[in-house]
TORVO-800265 format. One record per residue: x, y, z of N, C-alpha, C in turn; chain. Coordinates in nm, 4 decimals, decimal comma, always signed. Example, Ala and Ser with C-alpha at 12.3 -4.5 7.8 and 13.67 -1.06 7.14 Angstrom:
<rs>
      n_px      n_py      n_pz     ca_px     ca_py     ca_pz      c_px      c_py      c_pz  koldren
   +1,3190   -0,5690   +0,7800   +1,2300   -0,4500   +0,7800   +1,3200   -0,3300   +0,7800        A
   +1,2850   -0,2250   +0,7080   +1,3670   -0,1060   +0,7140   +1,2900   +0,0030   +0,7870        A
</rs>
This chain:
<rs>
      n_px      n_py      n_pz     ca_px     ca_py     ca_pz      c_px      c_py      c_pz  koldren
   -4,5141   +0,4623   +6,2866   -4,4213   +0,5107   +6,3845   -4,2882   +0,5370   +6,3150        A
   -4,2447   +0,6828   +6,3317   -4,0950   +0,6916   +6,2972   -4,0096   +0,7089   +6,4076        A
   -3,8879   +0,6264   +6,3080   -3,7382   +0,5720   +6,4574   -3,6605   +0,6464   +6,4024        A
   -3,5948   +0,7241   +6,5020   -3,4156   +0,8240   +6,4620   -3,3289   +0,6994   +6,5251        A
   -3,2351   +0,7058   +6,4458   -3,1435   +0,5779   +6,5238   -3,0823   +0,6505   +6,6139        A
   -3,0757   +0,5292   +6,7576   -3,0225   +0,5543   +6,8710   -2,9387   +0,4487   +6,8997        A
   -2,8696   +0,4023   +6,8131   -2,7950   +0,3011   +6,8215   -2,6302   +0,2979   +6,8900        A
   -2,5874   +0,4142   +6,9122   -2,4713   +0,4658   +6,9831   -2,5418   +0,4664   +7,1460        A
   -2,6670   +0,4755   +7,1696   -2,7135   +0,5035   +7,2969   -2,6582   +0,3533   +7,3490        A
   -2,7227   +0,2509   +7,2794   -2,7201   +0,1101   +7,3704   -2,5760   +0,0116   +7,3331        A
   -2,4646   +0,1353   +7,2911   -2,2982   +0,0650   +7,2658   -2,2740   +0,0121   +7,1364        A
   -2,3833   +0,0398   +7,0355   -2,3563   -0,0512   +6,8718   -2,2406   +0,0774   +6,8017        A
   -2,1644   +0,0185   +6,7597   -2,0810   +0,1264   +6,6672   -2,1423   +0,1600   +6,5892        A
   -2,0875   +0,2936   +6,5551   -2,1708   +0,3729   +6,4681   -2,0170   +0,5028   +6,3884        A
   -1,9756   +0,4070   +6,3400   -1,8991   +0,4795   +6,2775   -1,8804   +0,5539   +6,1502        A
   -1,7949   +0,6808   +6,1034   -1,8913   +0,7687   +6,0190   -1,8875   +0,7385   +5,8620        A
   -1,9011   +0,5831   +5,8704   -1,9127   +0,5913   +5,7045   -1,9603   +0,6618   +5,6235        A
   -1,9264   +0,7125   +5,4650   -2,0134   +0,7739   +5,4314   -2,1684   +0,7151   +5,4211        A
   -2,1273   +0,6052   +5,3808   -2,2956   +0,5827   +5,2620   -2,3551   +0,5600   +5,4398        A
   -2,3393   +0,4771   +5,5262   -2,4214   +0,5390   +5,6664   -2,4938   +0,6505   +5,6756        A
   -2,3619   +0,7756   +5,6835   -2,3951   +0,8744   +5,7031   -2,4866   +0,9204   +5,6068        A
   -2,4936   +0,9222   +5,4764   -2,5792   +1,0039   +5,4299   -2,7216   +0,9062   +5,4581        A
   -2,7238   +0,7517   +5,4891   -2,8943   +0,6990   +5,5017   -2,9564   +0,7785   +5,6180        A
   -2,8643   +0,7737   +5,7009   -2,9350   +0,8530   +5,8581   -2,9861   +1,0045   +5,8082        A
   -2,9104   +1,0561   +5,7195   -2,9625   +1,1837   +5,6879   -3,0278   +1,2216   +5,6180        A
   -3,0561   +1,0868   +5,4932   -3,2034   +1,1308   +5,4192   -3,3081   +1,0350   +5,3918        A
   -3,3292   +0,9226   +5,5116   -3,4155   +0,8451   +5,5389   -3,4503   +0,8501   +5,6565        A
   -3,5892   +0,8182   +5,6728   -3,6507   +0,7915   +5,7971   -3,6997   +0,6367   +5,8054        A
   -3,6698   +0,5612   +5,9222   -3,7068   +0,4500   +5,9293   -3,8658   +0,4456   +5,9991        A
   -3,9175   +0,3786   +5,9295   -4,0632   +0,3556   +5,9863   -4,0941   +0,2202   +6,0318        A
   -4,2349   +0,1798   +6,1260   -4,2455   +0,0640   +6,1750   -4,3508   +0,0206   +6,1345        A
   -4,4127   -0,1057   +6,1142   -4,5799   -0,0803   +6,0939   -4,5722   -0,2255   +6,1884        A
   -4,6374   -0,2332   +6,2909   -4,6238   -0,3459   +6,3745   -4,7518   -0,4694   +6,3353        A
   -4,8482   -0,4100   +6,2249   -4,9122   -0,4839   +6,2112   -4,8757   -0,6152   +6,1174        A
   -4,8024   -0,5341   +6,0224   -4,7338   -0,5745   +5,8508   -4,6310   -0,6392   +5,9425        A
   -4,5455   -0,6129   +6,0680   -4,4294   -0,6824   +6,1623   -4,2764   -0,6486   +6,0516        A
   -4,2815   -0,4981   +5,9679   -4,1859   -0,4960   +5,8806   -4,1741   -0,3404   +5,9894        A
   -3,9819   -0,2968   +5,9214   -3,9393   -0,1827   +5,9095   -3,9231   -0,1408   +5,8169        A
   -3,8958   -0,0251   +5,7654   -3,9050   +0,0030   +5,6341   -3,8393   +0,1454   +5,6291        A
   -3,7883   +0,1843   +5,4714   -3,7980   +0,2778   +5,4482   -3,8069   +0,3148   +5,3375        A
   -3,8867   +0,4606   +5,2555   -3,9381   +0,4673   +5,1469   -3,8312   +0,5286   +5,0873        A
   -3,7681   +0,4448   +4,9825   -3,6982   +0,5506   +4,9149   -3,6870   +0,6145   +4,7496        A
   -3,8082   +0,5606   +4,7135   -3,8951   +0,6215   +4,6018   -4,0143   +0,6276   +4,6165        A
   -4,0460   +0,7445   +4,6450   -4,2343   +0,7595   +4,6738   -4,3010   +0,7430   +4,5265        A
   -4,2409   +0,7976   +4,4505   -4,3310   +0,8371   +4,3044   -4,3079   +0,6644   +4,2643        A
   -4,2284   +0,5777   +4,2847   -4,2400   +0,4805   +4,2135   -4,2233   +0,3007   +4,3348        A
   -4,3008   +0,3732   +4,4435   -4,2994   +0,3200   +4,6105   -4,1906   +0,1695   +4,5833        A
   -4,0640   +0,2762   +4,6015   -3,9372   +0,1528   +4,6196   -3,9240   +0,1545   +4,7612        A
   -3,9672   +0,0432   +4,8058   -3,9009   +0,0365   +4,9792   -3,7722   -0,0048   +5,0235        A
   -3,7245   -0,0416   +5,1059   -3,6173   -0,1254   +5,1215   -3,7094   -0,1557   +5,3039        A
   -3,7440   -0,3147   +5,3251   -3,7709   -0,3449   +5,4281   -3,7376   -0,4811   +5,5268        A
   -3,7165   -0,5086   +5,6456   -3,6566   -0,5430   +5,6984   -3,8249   -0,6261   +5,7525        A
   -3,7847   -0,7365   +5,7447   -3,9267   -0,8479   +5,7656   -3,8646   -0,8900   +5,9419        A
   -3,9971   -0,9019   +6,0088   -3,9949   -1,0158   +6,1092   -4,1145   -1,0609   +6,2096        A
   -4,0659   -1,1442   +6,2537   -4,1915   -1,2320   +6,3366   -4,1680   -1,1987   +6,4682        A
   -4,2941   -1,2214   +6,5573   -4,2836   -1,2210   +6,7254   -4,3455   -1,3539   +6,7633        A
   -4,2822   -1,3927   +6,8576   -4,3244   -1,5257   +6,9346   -4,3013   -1,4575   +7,0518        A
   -4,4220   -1,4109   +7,0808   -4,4242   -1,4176   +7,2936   -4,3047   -1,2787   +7,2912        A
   -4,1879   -1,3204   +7,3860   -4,0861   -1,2030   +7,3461   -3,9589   -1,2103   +7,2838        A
   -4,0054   -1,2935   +7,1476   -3,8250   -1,2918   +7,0832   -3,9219   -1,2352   +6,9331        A
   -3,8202   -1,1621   +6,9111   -3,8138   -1,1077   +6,8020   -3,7596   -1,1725   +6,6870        A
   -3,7945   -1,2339   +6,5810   -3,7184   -1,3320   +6,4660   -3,6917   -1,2179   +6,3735        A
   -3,6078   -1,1704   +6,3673   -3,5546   -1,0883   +6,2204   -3,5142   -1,2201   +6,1257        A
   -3,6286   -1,1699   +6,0082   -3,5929   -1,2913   +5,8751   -3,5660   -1,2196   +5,7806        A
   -3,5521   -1,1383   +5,6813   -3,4684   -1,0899   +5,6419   -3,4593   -0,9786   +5,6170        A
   -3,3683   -0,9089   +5,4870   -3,3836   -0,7581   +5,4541   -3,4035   -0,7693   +5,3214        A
   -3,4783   -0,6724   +5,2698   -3,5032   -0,6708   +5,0911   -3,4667   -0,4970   +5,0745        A
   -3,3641   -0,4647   +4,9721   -3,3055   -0,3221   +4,9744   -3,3295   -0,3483   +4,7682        A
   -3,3987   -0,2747   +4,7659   -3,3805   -0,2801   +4,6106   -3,2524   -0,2505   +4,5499        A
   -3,1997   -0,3484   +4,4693   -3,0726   -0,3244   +4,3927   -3,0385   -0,1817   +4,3500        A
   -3,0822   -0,0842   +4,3078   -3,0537   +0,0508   +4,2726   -3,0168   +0,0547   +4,4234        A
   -3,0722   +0,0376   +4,5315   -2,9943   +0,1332   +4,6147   -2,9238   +0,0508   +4,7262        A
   -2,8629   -0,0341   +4,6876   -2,7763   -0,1179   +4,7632   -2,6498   -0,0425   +4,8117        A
   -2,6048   -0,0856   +4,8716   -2,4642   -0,0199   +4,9187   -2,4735   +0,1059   +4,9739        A
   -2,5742   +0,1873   +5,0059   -2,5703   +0,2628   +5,0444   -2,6166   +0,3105   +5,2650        A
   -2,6215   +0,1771   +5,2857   -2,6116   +0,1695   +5,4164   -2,7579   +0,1344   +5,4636        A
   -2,8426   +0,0882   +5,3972   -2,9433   +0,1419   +5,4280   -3,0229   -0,0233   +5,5039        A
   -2,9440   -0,1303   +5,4887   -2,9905   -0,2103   +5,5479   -2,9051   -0,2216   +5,6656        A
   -2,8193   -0,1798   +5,6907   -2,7214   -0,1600   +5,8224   -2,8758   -0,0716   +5,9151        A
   -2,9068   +0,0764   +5,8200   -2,9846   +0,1732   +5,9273   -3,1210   +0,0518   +5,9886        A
   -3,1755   -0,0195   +5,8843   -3,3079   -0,1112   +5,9351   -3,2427   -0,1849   +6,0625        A
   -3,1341   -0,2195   +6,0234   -3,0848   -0,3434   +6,1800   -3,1088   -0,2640   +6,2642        A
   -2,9856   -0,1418   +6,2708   -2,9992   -0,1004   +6,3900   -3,1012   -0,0668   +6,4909        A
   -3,1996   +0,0138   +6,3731   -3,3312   +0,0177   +6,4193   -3,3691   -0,0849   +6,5112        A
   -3,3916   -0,1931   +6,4332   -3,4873   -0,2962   +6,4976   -3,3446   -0,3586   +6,5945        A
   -3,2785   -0,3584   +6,5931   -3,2066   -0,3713   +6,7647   -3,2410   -0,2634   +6,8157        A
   -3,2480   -0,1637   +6,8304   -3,2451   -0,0634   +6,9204   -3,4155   -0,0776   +6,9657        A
   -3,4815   -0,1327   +6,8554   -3,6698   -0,1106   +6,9148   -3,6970   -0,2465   +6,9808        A
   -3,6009   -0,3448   +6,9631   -3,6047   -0,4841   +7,0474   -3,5388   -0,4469   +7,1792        A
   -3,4051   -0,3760   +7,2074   -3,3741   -0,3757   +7,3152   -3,4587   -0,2704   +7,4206        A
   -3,5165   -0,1570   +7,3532   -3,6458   -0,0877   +7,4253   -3,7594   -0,1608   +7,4685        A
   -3,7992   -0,1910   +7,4213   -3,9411   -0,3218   +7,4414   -3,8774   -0,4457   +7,4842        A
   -3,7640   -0,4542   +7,5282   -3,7760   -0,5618   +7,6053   -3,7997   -0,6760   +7,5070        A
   -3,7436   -0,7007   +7,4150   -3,7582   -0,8198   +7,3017   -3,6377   -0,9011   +7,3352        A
   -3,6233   -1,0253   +7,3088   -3,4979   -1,1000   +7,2383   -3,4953   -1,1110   +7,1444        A
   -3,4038   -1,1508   +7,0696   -3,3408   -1,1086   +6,9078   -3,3400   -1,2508   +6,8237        A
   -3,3796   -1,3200   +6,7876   -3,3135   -1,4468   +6,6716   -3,3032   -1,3480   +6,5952        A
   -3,2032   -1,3884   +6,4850   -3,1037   -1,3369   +6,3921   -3,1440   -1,4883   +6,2692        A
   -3,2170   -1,4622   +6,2211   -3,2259   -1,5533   +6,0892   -3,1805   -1,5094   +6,0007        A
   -3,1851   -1,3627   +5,9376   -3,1574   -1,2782   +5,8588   -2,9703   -1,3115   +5,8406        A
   -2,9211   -1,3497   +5,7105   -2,7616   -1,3467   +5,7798   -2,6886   -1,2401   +5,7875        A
   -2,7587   -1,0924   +5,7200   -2,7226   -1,0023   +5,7171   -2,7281   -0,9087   +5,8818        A
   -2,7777   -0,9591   +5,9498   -2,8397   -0,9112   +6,1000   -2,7013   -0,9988   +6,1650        A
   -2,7059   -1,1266   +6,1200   -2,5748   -1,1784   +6,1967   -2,4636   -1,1254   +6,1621        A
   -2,4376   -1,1307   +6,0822   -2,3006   -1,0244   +6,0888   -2,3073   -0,9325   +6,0976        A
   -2,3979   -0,8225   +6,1530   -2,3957   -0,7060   +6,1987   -2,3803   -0,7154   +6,3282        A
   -2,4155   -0,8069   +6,3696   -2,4391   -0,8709   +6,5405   -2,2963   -0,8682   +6,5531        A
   -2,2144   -0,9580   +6,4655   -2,0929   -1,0315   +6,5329   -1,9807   -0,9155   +6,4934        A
   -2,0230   -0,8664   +6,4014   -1,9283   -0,7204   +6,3744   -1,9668   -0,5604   +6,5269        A
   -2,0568   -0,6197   +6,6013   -2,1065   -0,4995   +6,7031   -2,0948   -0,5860   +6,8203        A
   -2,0638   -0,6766   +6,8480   -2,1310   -0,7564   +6,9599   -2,0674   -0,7098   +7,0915        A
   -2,1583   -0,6710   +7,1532   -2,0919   -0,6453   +7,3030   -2,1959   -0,7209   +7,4212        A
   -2,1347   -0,6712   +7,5744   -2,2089   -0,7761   +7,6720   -2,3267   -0,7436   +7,6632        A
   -2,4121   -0,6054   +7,6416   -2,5182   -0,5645   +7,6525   -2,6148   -0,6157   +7,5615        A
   -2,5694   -0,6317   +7,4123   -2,6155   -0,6788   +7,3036   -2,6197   -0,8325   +7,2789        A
   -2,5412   -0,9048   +7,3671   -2,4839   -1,0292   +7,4020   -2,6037   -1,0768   +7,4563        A
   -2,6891   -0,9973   +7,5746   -2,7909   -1,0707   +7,6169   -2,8907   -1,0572   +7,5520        A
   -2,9444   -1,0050   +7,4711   -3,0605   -0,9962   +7,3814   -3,0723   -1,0971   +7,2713        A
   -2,9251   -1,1602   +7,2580   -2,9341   -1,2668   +7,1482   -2,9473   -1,3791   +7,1871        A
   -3,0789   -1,4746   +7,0934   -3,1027   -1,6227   +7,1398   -3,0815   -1,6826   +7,0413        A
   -3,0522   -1,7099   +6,9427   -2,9962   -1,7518   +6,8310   -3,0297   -1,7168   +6,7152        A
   -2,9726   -1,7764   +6,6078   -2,9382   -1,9305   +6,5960   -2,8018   -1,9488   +6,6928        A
   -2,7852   -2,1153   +6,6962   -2,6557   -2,1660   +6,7990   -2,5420   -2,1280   +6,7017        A
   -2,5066   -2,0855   +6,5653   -2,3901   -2,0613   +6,5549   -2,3317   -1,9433   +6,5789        A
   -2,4787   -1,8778   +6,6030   -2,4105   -1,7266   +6,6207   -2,3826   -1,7057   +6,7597        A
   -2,4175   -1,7620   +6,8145   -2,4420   -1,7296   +6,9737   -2,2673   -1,8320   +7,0370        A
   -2,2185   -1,8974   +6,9281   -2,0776   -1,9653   +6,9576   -1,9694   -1,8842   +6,8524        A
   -2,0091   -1,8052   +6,7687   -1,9218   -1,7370   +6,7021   -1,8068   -1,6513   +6,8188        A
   -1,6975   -1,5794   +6,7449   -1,5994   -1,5282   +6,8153   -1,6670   -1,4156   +6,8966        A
   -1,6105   -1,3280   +6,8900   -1,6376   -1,2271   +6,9766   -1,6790   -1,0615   +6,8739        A
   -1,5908   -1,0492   +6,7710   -1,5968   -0,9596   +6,6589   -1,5583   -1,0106   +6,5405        A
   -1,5884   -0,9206   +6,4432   -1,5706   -0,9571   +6,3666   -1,5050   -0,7962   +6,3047        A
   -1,3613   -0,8147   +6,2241   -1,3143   -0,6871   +6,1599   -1,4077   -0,6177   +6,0901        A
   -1,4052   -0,4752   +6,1382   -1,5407   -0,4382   +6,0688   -1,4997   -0,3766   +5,9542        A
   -1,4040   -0,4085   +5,9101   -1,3270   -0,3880   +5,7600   -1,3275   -0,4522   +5,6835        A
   -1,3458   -0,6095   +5,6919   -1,4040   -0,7183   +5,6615   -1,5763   -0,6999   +5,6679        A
   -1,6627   -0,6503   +5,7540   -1,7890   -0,6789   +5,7880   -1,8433   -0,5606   +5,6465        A
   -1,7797   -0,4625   +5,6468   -1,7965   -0,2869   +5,5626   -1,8020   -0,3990   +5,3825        A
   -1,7104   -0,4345   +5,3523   -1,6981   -0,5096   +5,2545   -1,7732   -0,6126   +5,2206        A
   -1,8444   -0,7346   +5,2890   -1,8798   -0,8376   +5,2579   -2,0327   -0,7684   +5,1558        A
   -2,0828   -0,8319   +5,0928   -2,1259   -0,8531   +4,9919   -2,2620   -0,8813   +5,0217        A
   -2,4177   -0,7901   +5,0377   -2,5563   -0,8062   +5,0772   -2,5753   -0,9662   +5,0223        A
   -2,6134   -1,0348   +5,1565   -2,6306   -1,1377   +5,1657   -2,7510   -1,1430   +5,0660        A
   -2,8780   -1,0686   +5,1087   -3,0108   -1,0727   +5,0317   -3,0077   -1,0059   +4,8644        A
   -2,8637   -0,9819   +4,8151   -2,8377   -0,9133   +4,6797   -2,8506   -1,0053   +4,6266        A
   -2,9197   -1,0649   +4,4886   -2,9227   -1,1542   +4,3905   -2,8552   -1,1597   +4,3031        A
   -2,7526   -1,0346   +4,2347   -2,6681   -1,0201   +4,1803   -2,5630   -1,0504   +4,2741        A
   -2,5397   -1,0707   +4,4057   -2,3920   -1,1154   +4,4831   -2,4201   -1,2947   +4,5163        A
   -2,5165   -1,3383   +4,5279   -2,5384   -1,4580   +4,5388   -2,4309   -1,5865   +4,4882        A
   -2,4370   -1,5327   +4,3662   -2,3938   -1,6030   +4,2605   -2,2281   -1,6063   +4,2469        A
   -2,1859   -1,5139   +4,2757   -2,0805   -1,4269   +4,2211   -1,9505   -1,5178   +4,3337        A
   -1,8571   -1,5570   +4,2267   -1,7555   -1,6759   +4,2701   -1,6090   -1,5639   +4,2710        A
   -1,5182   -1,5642   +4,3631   -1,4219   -1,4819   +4,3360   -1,2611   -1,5455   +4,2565        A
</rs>
């Protein structure tokens, strides 16, 4: 199954970064509900994915994490998987855990009342503020990067 993001439909910002802008325009997000991943291919000849893992219990959706291969980090492309899979949880009628920490701060950098009810935790996110500067959120550092892990400022 391929998803066009509709993520402006259900109130998530969608503002026109570049590296955003160009994932929406030369990736397609795909679903495979069996594998329970999103994905998208962004080397066929040498099948580099970048995919977004998760589980179903009944109707919550567990997003656990994102894997974006280092060559193509920073280029928006685990922002496009979230949105996705919020936008295909809030269609189907899913609830959201946010294990992934990269999903939580996308949450707390978008969070509105609509998006507010789809989230069941974890409890810190669900007591976090209200936003988060998304100038601060644009900057922070791929949680799932192994080269940022480490990295002390």
């Amino acid at each position: 199954m391929i998803f066009r993001n509709f993520a402006p439909i259900f109130g998530l910002r969608s503002l026109p970064f570049p590296s955003l802008v160009r994932a929406r325009l030369l990736h397609e997000v795909h679903h495979s509900p069996a594998k329970r991943i999103f994905y998208v291919t962004l080397d066929p000849i040498f099948d580099k994915q970048a995919v977004l893992y998760y589980k179903l219990n009944g109707q919550v959706m567990d997003l656990k994490a994102i894997n974006v291969p280092s060559k193509f980090k920073g280029r928006g492309i685990a922002r496009l998987l979230t949105e996705t899979a919020f936008t295909y949880a809030i269609v189907n009628d899913y609830y959201l855990y946010l294990t992934c920490k990269y999903t939580q701060k996308y949450y707390l950098a978008n969070k509105n009342k609509a998006l507010e009810q789809r989230i069941v935790g974890p409890e810190h996110v669900l007591n976090a503020p209200i936003s988060l500067d998304l100038e601060v959120f644009e900057e922070e550092p791929d949680p799932e990067d192994p080269l940022t892990k480490n990295k002390k400022d």
